[in-house]
Residue frames as a rotation matrix with the C-alpha (Angstrom) as fourth column:
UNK 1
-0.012 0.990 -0.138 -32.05
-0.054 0.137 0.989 -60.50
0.998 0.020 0.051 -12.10
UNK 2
-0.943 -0.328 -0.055 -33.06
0.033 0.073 -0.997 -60.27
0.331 -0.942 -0.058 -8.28
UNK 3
0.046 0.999 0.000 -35.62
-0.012 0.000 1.000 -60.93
0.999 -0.046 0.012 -5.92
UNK 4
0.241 -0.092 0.966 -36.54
-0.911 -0.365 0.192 -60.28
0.335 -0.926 -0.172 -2.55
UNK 5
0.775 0.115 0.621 -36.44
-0.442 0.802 0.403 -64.15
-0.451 -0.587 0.672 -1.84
UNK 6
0.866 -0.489 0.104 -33.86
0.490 0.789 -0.371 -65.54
0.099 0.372 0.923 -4.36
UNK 7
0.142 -0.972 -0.190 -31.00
-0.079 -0.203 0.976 -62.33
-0.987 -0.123 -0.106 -4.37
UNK 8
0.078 -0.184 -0.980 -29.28
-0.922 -0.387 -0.001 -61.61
-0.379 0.903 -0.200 -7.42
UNK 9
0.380 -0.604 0.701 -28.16
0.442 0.784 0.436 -64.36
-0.813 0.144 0.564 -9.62
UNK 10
0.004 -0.610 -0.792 -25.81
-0.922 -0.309 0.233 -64.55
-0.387 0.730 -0.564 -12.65
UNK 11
0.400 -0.309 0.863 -24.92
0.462 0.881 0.102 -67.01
-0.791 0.358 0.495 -15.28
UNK 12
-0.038 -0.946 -0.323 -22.75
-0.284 -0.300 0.911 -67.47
-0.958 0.126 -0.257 -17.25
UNK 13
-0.034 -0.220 -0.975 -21.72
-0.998 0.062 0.021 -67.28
0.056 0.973 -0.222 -21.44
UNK 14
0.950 0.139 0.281 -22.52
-0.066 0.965 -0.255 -70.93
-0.307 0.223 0.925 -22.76
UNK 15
0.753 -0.609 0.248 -18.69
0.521 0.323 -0.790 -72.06
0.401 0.724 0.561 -23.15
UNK 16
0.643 -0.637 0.426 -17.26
-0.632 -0.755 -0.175 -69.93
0.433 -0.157 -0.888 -20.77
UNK 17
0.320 -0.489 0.811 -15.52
-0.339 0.741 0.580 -73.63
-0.885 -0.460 0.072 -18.66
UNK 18
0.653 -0.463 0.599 -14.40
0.713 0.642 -0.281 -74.89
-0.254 0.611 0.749 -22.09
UNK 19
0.758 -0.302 0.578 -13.14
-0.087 -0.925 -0.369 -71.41
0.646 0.230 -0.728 -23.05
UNK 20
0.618 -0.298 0.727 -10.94
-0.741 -0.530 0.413 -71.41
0.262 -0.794 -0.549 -19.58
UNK 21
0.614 -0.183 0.767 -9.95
-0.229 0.890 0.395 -75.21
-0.755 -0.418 0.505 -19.58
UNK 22
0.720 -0.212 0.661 -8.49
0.684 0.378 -0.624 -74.49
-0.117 0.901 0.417 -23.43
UNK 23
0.759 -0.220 0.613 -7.02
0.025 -0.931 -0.365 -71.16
0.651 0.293 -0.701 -23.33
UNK 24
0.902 -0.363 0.232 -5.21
-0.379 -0.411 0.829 -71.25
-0.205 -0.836 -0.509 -20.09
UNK 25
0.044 -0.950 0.308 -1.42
-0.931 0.073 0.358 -72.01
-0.363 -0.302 -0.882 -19.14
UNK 26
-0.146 -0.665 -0.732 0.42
0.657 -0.618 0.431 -72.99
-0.739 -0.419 0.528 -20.68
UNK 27
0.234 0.455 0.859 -1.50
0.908 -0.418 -0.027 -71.49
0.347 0.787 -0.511 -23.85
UNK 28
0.175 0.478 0.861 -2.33
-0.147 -0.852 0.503 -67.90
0.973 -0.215 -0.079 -22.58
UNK 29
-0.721 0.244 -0.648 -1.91
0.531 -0.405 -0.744 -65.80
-0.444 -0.881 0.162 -18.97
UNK 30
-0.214 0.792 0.571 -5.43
0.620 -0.342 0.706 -65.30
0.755 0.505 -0.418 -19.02
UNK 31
-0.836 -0.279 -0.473 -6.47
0.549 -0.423 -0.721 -62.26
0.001 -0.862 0.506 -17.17
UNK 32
0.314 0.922 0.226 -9.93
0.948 -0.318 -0.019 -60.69
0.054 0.221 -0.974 -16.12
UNK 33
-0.812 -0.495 0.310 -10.11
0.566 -0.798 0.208 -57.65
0.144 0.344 0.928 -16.92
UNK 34
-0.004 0.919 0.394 -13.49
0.696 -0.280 0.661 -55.31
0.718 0.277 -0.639 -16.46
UNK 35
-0.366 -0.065 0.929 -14.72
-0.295 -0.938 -0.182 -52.00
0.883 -0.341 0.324 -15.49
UNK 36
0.235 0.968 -0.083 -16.74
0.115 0.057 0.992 -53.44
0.965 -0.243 -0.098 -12.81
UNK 37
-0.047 -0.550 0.834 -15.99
-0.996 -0.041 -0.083 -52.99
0.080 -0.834 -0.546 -8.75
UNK 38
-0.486 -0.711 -0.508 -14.25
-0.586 0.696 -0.414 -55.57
0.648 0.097 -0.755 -7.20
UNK 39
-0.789 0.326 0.521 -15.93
-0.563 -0.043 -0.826 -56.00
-0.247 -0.944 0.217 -4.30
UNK 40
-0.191 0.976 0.107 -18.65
-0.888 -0.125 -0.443 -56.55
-0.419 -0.179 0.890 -5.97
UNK 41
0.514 -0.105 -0.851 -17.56
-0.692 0.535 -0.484 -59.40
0.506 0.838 0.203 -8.35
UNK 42
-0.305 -0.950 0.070 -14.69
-0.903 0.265 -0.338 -60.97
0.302 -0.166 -0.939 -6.26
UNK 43
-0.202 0.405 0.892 -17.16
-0.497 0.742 -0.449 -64.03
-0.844 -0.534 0.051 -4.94
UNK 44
0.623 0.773 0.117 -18.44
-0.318 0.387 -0.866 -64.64
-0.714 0.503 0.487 -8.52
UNK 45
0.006 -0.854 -0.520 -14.92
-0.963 0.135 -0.233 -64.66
0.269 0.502 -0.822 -9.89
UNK 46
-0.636 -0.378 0.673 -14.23
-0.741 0.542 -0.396 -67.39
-0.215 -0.750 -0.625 -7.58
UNK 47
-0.108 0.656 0.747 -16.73
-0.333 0.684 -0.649 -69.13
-0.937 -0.319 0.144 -8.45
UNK 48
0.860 0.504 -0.086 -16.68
-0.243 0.256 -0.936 -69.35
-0.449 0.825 0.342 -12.17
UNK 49
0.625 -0.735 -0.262 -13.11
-0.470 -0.086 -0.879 -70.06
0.623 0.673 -0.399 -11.72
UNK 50
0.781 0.190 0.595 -12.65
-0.612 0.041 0.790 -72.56
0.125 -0.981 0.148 -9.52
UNK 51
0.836 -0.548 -0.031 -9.20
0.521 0.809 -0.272 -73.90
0.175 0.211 0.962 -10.95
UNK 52
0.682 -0.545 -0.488 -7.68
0.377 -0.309 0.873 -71.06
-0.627 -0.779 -0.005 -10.81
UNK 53
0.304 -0.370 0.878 -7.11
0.949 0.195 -0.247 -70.60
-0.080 0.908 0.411 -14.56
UNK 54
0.772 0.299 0.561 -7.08
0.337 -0.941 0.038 -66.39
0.539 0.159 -0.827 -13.92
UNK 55
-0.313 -0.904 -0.291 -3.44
0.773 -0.064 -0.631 -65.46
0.551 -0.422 0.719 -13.33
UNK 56
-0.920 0.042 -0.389 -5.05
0.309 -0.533 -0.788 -61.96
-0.240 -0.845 0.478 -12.18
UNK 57
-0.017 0.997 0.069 -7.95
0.982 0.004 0.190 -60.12
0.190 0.071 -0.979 -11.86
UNK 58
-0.998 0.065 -0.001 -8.60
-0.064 -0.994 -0.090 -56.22
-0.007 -0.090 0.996 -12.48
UNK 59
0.382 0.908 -0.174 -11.76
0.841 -0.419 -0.341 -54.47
-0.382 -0.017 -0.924 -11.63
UNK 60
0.808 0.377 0.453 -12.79
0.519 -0.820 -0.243 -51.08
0.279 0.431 -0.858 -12.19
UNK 61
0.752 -0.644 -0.143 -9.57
-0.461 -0.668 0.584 -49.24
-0.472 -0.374 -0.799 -10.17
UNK 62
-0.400 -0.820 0.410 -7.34
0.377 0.260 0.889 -50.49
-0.835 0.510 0.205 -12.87
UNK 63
0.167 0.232 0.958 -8.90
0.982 0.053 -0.184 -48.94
-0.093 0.971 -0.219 -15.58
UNK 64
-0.994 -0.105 -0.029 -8.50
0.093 -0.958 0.269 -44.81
-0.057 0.265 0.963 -16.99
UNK 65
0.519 0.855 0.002 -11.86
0.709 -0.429 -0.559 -42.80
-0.477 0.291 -0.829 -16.85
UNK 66
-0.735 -0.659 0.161 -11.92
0.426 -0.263 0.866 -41.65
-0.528 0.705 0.474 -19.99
UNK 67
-0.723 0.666 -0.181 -14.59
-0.574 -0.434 0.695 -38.96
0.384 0.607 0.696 -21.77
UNK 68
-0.217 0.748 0.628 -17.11
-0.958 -0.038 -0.285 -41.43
-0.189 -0.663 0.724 -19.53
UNK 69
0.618 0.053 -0.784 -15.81
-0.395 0.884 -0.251 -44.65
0.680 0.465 0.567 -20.23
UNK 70
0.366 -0.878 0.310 -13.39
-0.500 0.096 0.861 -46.97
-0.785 -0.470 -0.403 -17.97
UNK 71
0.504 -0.358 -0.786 -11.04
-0.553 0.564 -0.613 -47.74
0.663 0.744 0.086 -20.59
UNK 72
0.872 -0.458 0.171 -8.43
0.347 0.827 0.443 -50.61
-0.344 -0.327 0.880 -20.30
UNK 73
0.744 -0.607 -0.278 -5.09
-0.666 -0.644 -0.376 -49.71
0.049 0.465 -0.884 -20.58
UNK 74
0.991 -0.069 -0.110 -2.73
0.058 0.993 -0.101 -52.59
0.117 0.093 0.989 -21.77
UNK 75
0.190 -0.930 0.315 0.60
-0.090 -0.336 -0.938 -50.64
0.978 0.150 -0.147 -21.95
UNK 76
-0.035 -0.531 0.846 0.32
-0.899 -0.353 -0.258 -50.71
0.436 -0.770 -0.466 -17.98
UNK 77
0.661 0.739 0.128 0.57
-0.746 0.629 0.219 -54.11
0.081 -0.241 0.967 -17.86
UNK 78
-0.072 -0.993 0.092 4.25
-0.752 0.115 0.649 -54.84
-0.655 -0.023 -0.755 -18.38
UNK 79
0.068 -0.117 0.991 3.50
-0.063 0.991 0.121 -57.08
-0.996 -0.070 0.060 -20.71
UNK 80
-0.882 -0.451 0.138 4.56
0.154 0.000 0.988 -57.69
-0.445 0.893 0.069 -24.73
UNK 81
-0.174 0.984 -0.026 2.05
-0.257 -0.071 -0.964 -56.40
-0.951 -0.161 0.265 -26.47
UNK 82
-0.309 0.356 -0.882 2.54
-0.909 0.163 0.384 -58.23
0.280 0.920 0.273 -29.82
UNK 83
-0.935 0.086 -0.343 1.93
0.149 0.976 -0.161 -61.29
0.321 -0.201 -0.926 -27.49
UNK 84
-0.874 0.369 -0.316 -1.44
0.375 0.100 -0.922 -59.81
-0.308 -0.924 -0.225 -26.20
UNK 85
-0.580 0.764 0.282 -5.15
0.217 -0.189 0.958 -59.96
0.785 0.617 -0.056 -26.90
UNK 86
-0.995 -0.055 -0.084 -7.80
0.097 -0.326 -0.940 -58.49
0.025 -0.944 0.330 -25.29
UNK 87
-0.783 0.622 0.008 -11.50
0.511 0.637 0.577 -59.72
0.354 0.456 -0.816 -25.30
UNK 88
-0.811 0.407 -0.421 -13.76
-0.107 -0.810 -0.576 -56.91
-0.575 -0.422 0.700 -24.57
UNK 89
-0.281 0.547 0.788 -17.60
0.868 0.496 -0.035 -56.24
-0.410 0.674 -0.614 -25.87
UNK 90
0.546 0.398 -0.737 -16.97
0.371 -0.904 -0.214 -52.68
-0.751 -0.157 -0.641 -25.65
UNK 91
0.570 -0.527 0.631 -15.19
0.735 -0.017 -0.678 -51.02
0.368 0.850 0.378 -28.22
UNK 92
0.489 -0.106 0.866 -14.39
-0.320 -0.945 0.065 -48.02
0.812 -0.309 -0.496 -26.08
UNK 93
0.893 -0.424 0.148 -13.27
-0.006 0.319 0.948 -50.25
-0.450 -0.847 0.283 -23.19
UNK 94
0.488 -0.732 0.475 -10.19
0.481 0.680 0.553 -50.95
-0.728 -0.041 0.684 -25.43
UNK 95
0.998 0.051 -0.037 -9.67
0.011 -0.713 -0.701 -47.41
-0.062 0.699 -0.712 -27.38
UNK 96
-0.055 -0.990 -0.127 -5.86
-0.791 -0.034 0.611 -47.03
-0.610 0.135 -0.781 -26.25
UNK 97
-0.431 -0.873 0.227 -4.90
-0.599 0.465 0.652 -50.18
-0.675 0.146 -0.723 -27.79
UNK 98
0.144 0.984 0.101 -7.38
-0.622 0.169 -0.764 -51.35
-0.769 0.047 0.637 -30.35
UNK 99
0.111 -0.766 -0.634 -5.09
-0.835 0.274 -0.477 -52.97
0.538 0.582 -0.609 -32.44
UNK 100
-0.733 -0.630 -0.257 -5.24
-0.478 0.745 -0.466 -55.56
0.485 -0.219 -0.847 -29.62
UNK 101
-0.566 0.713 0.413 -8.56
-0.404 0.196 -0.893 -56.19
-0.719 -0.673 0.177 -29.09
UNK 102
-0.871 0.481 -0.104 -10.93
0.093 0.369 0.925 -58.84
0.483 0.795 -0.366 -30.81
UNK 103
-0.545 0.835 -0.072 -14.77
-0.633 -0.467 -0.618 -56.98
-0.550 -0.291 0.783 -29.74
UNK 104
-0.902 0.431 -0.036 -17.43
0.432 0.898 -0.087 -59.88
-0.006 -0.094 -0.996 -29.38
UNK 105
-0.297 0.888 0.350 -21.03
-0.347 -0.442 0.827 -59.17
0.890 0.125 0.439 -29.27
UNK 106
-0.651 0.302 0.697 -22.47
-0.598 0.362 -0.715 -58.76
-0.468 -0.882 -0.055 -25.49
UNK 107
-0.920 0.110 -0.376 -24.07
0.187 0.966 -0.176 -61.62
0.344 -0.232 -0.910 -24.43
UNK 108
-0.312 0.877 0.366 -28.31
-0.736 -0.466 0.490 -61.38
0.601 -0.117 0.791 -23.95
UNK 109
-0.345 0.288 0.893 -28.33
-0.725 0.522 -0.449 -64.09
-0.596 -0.802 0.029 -21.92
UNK 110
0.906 0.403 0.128 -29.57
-0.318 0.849 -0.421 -66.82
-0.278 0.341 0.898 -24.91
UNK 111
0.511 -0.668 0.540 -27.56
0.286 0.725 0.627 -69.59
-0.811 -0.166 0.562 -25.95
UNK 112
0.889 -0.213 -0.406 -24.86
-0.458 -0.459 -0.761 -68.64
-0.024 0.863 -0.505 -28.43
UNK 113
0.836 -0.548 0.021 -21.49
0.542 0.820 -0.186 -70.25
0.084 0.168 0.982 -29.60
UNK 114
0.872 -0.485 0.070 -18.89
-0.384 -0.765 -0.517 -67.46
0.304 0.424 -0.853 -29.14
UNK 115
0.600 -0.601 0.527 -16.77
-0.686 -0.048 0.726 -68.80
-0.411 -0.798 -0.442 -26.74
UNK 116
0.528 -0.371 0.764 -16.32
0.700 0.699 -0.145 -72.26
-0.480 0.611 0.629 -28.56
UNK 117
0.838 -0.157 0.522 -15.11
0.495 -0.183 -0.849 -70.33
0.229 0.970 -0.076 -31.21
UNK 118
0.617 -0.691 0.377 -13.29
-0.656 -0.716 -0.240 -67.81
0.435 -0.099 -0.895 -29.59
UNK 119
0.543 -0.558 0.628 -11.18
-0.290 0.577 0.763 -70.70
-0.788 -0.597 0.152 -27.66
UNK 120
0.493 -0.522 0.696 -10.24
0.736 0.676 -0.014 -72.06
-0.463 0.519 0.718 -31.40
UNK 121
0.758 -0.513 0.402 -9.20
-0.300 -0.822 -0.484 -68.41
0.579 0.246 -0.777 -32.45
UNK 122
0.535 -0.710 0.457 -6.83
-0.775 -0.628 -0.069 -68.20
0.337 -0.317 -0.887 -29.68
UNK 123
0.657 -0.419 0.627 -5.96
-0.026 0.819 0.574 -71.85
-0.753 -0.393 0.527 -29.47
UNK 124
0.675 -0.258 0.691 -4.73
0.708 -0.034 -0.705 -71.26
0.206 0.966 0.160 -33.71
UNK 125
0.796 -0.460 0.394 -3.29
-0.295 -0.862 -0.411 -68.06
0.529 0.211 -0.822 -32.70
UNK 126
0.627 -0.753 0.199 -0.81
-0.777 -0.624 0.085 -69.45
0.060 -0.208 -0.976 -30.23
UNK 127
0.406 -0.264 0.875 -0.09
0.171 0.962 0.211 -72.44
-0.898 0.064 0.436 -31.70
UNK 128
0.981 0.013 0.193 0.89
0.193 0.013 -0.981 -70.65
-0.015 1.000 0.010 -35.20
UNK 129
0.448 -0.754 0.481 3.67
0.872 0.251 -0.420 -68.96
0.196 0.608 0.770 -34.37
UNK 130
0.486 0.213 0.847 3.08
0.600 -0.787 -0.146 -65.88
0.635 0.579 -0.511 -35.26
UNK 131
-0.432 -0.901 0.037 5.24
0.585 -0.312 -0.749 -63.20
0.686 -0.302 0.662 -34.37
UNK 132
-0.970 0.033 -0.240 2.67
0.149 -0.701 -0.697 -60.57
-0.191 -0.712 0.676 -33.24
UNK 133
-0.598 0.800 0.040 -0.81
0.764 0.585 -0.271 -61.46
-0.241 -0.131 -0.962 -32.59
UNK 134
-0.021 0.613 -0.790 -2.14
-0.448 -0.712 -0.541 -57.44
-0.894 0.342 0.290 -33.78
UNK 135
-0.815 -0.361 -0.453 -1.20
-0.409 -0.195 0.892 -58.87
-0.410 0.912 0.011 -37.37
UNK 136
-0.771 0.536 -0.343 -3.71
0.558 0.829 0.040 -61.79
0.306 -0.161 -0.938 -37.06
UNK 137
0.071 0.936 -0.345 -6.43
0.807 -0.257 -0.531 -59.41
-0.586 -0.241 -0.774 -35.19
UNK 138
-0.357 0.117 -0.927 -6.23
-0.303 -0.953 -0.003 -56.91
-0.883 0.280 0.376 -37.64
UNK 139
-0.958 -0.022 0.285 -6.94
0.134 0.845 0.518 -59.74
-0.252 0.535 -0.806 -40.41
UNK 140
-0.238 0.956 -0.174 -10.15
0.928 0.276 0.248 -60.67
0.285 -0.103 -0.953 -39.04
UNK 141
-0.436 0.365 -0.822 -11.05
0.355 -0.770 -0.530 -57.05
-0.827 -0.523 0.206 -37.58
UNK 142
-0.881 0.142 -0.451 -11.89
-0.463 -0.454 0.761 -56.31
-0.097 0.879 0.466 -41.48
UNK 143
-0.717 0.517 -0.467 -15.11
0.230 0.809 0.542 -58.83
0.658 0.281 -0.699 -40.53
UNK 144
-0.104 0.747 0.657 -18.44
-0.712 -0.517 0.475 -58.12
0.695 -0.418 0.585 -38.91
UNK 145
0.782 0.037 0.623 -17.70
-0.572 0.440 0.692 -61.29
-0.249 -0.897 0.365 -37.17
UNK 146
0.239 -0.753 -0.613 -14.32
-0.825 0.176 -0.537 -62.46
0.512 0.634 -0.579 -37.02
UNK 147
-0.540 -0.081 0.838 -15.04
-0.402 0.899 -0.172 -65.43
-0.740 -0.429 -0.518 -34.93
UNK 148
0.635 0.749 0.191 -17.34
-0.042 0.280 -0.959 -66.21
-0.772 0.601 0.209 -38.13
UNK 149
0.675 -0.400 -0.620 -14.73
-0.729 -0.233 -0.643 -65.64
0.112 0.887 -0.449 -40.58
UNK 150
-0.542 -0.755 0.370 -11.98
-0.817 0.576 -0.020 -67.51
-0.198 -0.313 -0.929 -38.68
UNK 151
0.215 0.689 0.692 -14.89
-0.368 0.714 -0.596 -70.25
-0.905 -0.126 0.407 -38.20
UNK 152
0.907 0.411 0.098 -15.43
-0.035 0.303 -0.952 -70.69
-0.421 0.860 0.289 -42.17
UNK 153
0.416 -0.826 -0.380 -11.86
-0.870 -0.238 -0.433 -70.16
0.267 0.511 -0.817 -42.98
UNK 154
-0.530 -0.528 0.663 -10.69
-0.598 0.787 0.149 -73.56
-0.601 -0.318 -0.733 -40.94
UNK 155
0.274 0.498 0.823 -13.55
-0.110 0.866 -0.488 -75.26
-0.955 0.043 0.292 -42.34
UNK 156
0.925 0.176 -0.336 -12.33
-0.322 -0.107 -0.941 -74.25
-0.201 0.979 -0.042 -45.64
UNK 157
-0.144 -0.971 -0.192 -8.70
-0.945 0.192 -0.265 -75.14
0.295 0.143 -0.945 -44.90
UNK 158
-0.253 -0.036 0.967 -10.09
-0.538 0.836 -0.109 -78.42
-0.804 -0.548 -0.231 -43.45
UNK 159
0.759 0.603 0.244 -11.79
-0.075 0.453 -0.888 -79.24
-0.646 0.656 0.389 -46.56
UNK 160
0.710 -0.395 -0.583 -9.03
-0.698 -0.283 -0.658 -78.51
0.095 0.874 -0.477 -48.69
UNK 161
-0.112 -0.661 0.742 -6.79
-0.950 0.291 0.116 -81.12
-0.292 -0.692 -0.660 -46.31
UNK 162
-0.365 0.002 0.931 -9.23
-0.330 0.935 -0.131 -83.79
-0.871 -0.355 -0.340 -47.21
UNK 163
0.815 -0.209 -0.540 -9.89
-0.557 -0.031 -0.830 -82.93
0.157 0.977 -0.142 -50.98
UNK 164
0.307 -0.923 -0.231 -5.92
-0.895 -0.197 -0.399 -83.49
0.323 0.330 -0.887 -50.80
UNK 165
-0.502 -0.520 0.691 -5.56
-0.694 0.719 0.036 -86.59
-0.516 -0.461 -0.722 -48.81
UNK 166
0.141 0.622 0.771 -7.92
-0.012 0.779 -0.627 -88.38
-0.990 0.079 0.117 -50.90
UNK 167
-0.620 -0.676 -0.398 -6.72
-0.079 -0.450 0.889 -89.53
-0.781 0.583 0.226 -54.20
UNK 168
-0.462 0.384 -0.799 -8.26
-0.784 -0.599 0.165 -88.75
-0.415 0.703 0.578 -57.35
UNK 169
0.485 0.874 0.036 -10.88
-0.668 0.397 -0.629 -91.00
-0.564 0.282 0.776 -59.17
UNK 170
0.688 -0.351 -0.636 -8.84
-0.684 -0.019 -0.729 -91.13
0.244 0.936 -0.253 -62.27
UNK 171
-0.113 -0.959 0.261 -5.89
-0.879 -0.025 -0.476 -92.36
0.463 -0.283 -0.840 -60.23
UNK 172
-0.080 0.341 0.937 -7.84
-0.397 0.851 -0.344 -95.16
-0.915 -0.399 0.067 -58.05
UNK 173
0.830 0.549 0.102 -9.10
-0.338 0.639 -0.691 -96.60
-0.445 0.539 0.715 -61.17
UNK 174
0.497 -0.731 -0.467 -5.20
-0.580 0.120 -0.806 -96.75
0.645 0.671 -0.364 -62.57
UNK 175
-0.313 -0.237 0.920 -4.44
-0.948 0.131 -0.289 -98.09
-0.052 -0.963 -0.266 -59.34
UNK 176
0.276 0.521 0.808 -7.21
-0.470 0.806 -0.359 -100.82
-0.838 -0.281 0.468 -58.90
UNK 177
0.746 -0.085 -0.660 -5.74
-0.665 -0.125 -0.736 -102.20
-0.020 0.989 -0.150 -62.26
UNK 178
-0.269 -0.899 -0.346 -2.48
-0.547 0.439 -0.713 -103.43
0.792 -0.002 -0.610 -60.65
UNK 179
-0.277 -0.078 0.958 -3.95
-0.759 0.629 -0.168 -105.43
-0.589 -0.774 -0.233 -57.66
């Protein structure tokens, strides 16, 4: 949005400071990625990251123009790529490697809960284990929203947790007997 008197502004995804304060080191080397120019962005980076949680930061002259798209290419990144996810709202931004991308819905500017979520995706994902994090986004990629699915799936493993820690009716009442 811009005006002659106010200049652009921006804001930001609800959840993007919890998102950055959870995810980072030693969780995740979290790294911006995006087609945009640098130049143009490199104050607002700074500014929605003022800890310093963003090991680096690519703009647009790190991506491949591709069929009119800047894609992302993860292979030039030297990094493991069963250890690596990429958060993108493009599908096309992340064609080479799509197997490693979990593809959010853009943001319209109203309040919405992705981030939250996405922070407990990738707080679950590298706290499980797991050998290679495509297995895990290919899971949920079978979902029209796999930050929804993941969502309802904890709550459903949470419920089962406390079904289980709580004992049975039948059992208190054989219990309360002996005190």
């Amino acid at each position: 949005m811009s005006g002659i008197n106010t200049g652009w502004r921006f804001k930001t995804r609800p959840g993007l400071d919890y998102l950055l304060s959870n995810v980072g080191p030693p969780l995740y080397e979290v790294v911006l990625f995006t087609h945009e120019d640098g130049a143009n962005l490199y104050s607002i980076v700074d500014g929605i990251d003022p800890k310093g949680v963003l090991s680096y930061r690519l703009f647009r002259d790190s991506t491949n123009y591709i069929n009119g798209t800047h894609v992302k290419d993860l292979s030039c990144l030297n990094r493991d790529l069963s250890k690596t996810i990429i958060v993108d709202c493009d599908p096309y931004a992340v064609q080479l490697q799509p197997q490693n991308a979990l593809c959010l819905p853009s943001w319209k500017g109203k309040n919405d809960d992705k981030l939250y979520h996405l922070s407990n995706f990738l707080k679950a994902v590298a706290t499980s284990g797991v050998e290679d994090v495509r297995d895990v986004l290919n899971h949920y990629s079978r979902y029209d929203d796999p930050l929804k699915a993941f969502t309802e799936k904890q709550k459903s493993i949470n419920k089962q947790a406390s079904t289980k820690e709580q004992p049975k009716p039948s059992l208190v009442k054989k219990l309360n007997r002996y005190k």
